[in-house]
C-alpha positions as CSV (number, residue, x, y, z in Angstrom):
1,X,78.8,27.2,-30.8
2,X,75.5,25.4,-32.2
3,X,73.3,26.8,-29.1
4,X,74.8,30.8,-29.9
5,X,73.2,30.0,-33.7
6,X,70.1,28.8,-32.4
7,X,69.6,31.5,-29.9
8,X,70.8,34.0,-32.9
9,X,67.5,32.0,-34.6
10,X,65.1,32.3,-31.7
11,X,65.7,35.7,-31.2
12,X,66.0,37.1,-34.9
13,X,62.4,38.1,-35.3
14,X,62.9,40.1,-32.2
15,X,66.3,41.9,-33.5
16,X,64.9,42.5,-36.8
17,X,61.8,44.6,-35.1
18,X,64.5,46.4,-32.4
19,X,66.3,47.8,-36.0
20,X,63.1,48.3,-38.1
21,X,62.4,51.8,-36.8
22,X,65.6,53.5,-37.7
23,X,65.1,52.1,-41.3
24,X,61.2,52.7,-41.3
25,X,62.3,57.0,-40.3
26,X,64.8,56.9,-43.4
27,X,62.2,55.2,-45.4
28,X,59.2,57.0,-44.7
29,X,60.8,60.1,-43.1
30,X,57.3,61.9,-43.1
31,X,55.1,59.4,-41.2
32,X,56.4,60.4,-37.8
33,X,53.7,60.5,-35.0
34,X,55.0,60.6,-31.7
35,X,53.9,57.0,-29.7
36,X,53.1,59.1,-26.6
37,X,50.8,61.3,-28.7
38,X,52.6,64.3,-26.9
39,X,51.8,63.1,-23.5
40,X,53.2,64.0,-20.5
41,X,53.9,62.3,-16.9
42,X,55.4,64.3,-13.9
43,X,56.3,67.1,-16.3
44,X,58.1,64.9,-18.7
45,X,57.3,63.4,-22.2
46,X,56.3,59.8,-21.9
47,X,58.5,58.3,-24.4
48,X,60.0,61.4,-26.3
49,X,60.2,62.2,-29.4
50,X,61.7,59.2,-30.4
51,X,59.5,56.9,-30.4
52,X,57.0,57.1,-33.0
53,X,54.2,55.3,-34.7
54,X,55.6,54.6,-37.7
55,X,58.8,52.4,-36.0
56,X,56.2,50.6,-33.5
57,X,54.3,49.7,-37.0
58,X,57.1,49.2,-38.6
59,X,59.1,47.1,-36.1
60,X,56.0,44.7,-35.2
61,X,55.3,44.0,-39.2
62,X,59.1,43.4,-39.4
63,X,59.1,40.7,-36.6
64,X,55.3,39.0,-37.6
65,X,57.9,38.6,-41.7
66,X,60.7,37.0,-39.9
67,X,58.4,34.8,-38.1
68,X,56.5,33.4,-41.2
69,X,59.8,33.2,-42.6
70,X,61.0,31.3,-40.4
71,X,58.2,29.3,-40.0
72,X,58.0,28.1,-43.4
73,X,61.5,27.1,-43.3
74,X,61.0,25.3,-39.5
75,X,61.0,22.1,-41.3
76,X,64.6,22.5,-42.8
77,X,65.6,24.4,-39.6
78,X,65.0,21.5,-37.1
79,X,68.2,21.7,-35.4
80,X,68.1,25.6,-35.5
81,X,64.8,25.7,-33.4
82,X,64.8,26.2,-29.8
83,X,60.4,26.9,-30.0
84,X,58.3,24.7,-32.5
85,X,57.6,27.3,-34.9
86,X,55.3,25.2,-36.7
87,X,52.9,24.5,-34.1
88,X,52.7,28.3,-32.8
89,X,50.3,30.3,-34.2
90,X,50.8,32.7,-37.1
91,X,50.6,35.9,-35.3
92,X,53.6,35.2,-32.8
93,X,56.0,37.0,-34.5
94,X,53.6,40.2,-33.7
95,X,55.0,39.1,-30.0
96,X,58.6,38.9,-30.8
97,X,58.0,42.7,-32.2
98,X,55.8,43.7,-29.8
99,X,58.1,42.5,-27.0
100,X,60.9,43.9,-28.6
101,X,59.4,47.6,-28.6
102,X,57.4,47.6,-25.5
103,X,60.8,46.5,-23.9
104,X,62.4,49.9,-25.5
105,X,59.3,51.5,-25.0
106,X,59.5,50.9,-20.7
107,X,63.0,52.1,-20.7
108,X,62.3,55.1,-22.8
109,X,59.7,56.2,-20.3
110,X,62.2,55.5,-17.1
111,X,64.7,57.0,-19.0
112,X,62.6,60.7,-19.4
113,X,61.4,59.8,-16.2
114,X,65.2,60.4,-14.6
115,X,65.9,63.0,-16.8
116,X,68.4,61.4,-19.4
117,X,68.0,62.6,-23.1
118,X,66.8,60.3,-26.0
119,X,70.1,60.7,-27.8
120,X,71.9,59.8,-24.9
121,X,73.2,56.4,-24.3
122,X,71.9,54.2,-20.7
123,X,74.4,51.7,-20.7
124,X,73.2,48.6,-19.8
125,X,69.7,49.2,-20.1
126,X,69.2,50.5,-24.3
127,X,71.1,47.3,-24.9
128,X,68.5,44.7,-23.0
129,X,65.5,46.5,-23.2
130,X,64.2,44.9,-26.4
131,X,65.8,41.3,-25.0
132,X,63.8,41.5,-21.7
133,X,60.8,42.8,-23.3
134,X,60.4,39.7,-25.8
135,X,61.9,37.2,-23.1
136,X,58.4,38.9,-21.0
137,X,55.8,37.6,-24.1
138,X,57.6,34.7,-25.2
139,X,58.0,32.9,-21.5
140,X,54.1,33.5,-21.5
141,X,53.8,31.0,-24.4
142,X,56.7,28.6,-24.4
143,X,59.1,27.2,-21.7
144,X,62.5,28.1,-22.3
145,X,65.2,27.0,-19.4
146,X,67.1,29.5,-17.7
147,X,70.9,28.8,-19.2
148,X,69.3,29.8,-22.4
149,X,67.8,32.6,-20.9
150,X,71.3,33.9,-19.3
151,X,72.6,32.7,-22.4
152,X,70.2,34.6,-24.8
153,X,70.6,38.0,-23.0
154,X,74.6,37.6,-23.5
155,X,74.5,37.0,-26.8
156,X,71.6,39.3,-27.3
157,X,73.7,42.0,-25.8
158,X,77.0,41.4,-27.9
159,X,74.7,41.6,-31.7
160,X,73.0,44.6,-30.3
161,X,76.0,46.1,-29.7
162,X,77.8,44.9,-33.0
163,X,74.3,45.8,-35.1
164,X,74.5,49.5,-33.7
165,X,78.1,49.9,-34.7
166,X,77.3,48.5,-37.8
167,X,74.2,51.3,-38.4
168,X,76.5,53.8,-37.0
169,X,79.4,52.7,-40.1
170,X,76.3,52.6,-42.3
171,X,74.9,56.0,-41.5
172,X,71.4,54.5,-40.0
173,X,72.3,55.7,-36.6
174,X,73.7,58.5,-35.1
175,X,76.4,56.7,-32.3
176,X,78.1,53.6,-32.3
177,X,76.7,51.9,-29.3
């Protein structure tokens, strides 16, 4: 029970980024630039429409705050931390939301690439994309085993499916999963 809150901890910065666009749109509902800047492979949109600017910005400020949060409070965390958050650098959390969206932004692309629709659900790969992407840039930095790996792309999948239902109850998102 103690390793699903600490992976819940490690990975928070990440989550926080993966549910910053949908907020940032109804927030700032004008600042929508397309990420792709309209570009088009094999026919296709890149990315779609989507994927915008404004949640990439959004999502990578939202994951660099939970970071310096959590880094301030590493010290009354000890038990919580599966990385030393006080000895990383400061702009890490840019990596947990950089990870996060470049993981979503690779499956958006496969996803135009074979033709599925941006409102359409690609079970299992909207629910992992943001976990593999941040697993990519965090394994570059900092050794984490395997079993947490496996572990963190479980329990990763279960919030990301609990989080969406919640946004969907809450009006933030347009389906449930």
């Amino acid at each position: 029970m103690f390793l699903f809150l600490q992976l819940i901890w490690l990975g928070l910065p990440a989550g926080i980024a993966n549910i910053a666009p949908p907020i940032a749109t109804r927030l700032f509902p004008r600042l929508s630039y397309p990420a792709d800047l309209y570009k088009t492979f094999r026919g296709k949109r890149v990315f779609g429409e989507s994927k915008t600017i404004r949640g990439l910005i959004a999502g990578i400020i939202a994951g660099e705050l939970i970071f310096l949060l959590q880094q301030m409070l590493s010290t009354h965390t000890v038990g919580l931390n599966l990385v030393p958050y006080a000895q990383l650098p400061w702009y890490f959390g840019f990596l947990f939301g950089m990870g996060a969206l470049g993981g979503d932004l690779i499956k958006s692309f496969f996803k135009r690439q074979v033709g599925i629709a941006p409102s359409k659900t690609w079970i299992p790969f909207d629910q992992v994309d943001w976990i593999v992407g941040t697993l990519v840039l965090l394994l570059l930095f900092v050794h984490i085993p395997l079993e947490v790996i496996i572990l963190g792309i479980v329990v990763g999948i279960l919030l990301h499916i609990l989080v969406k239902f919640a946004g969907f109850l809450l009006g933030i998102d347009k389906k449930p999963i």
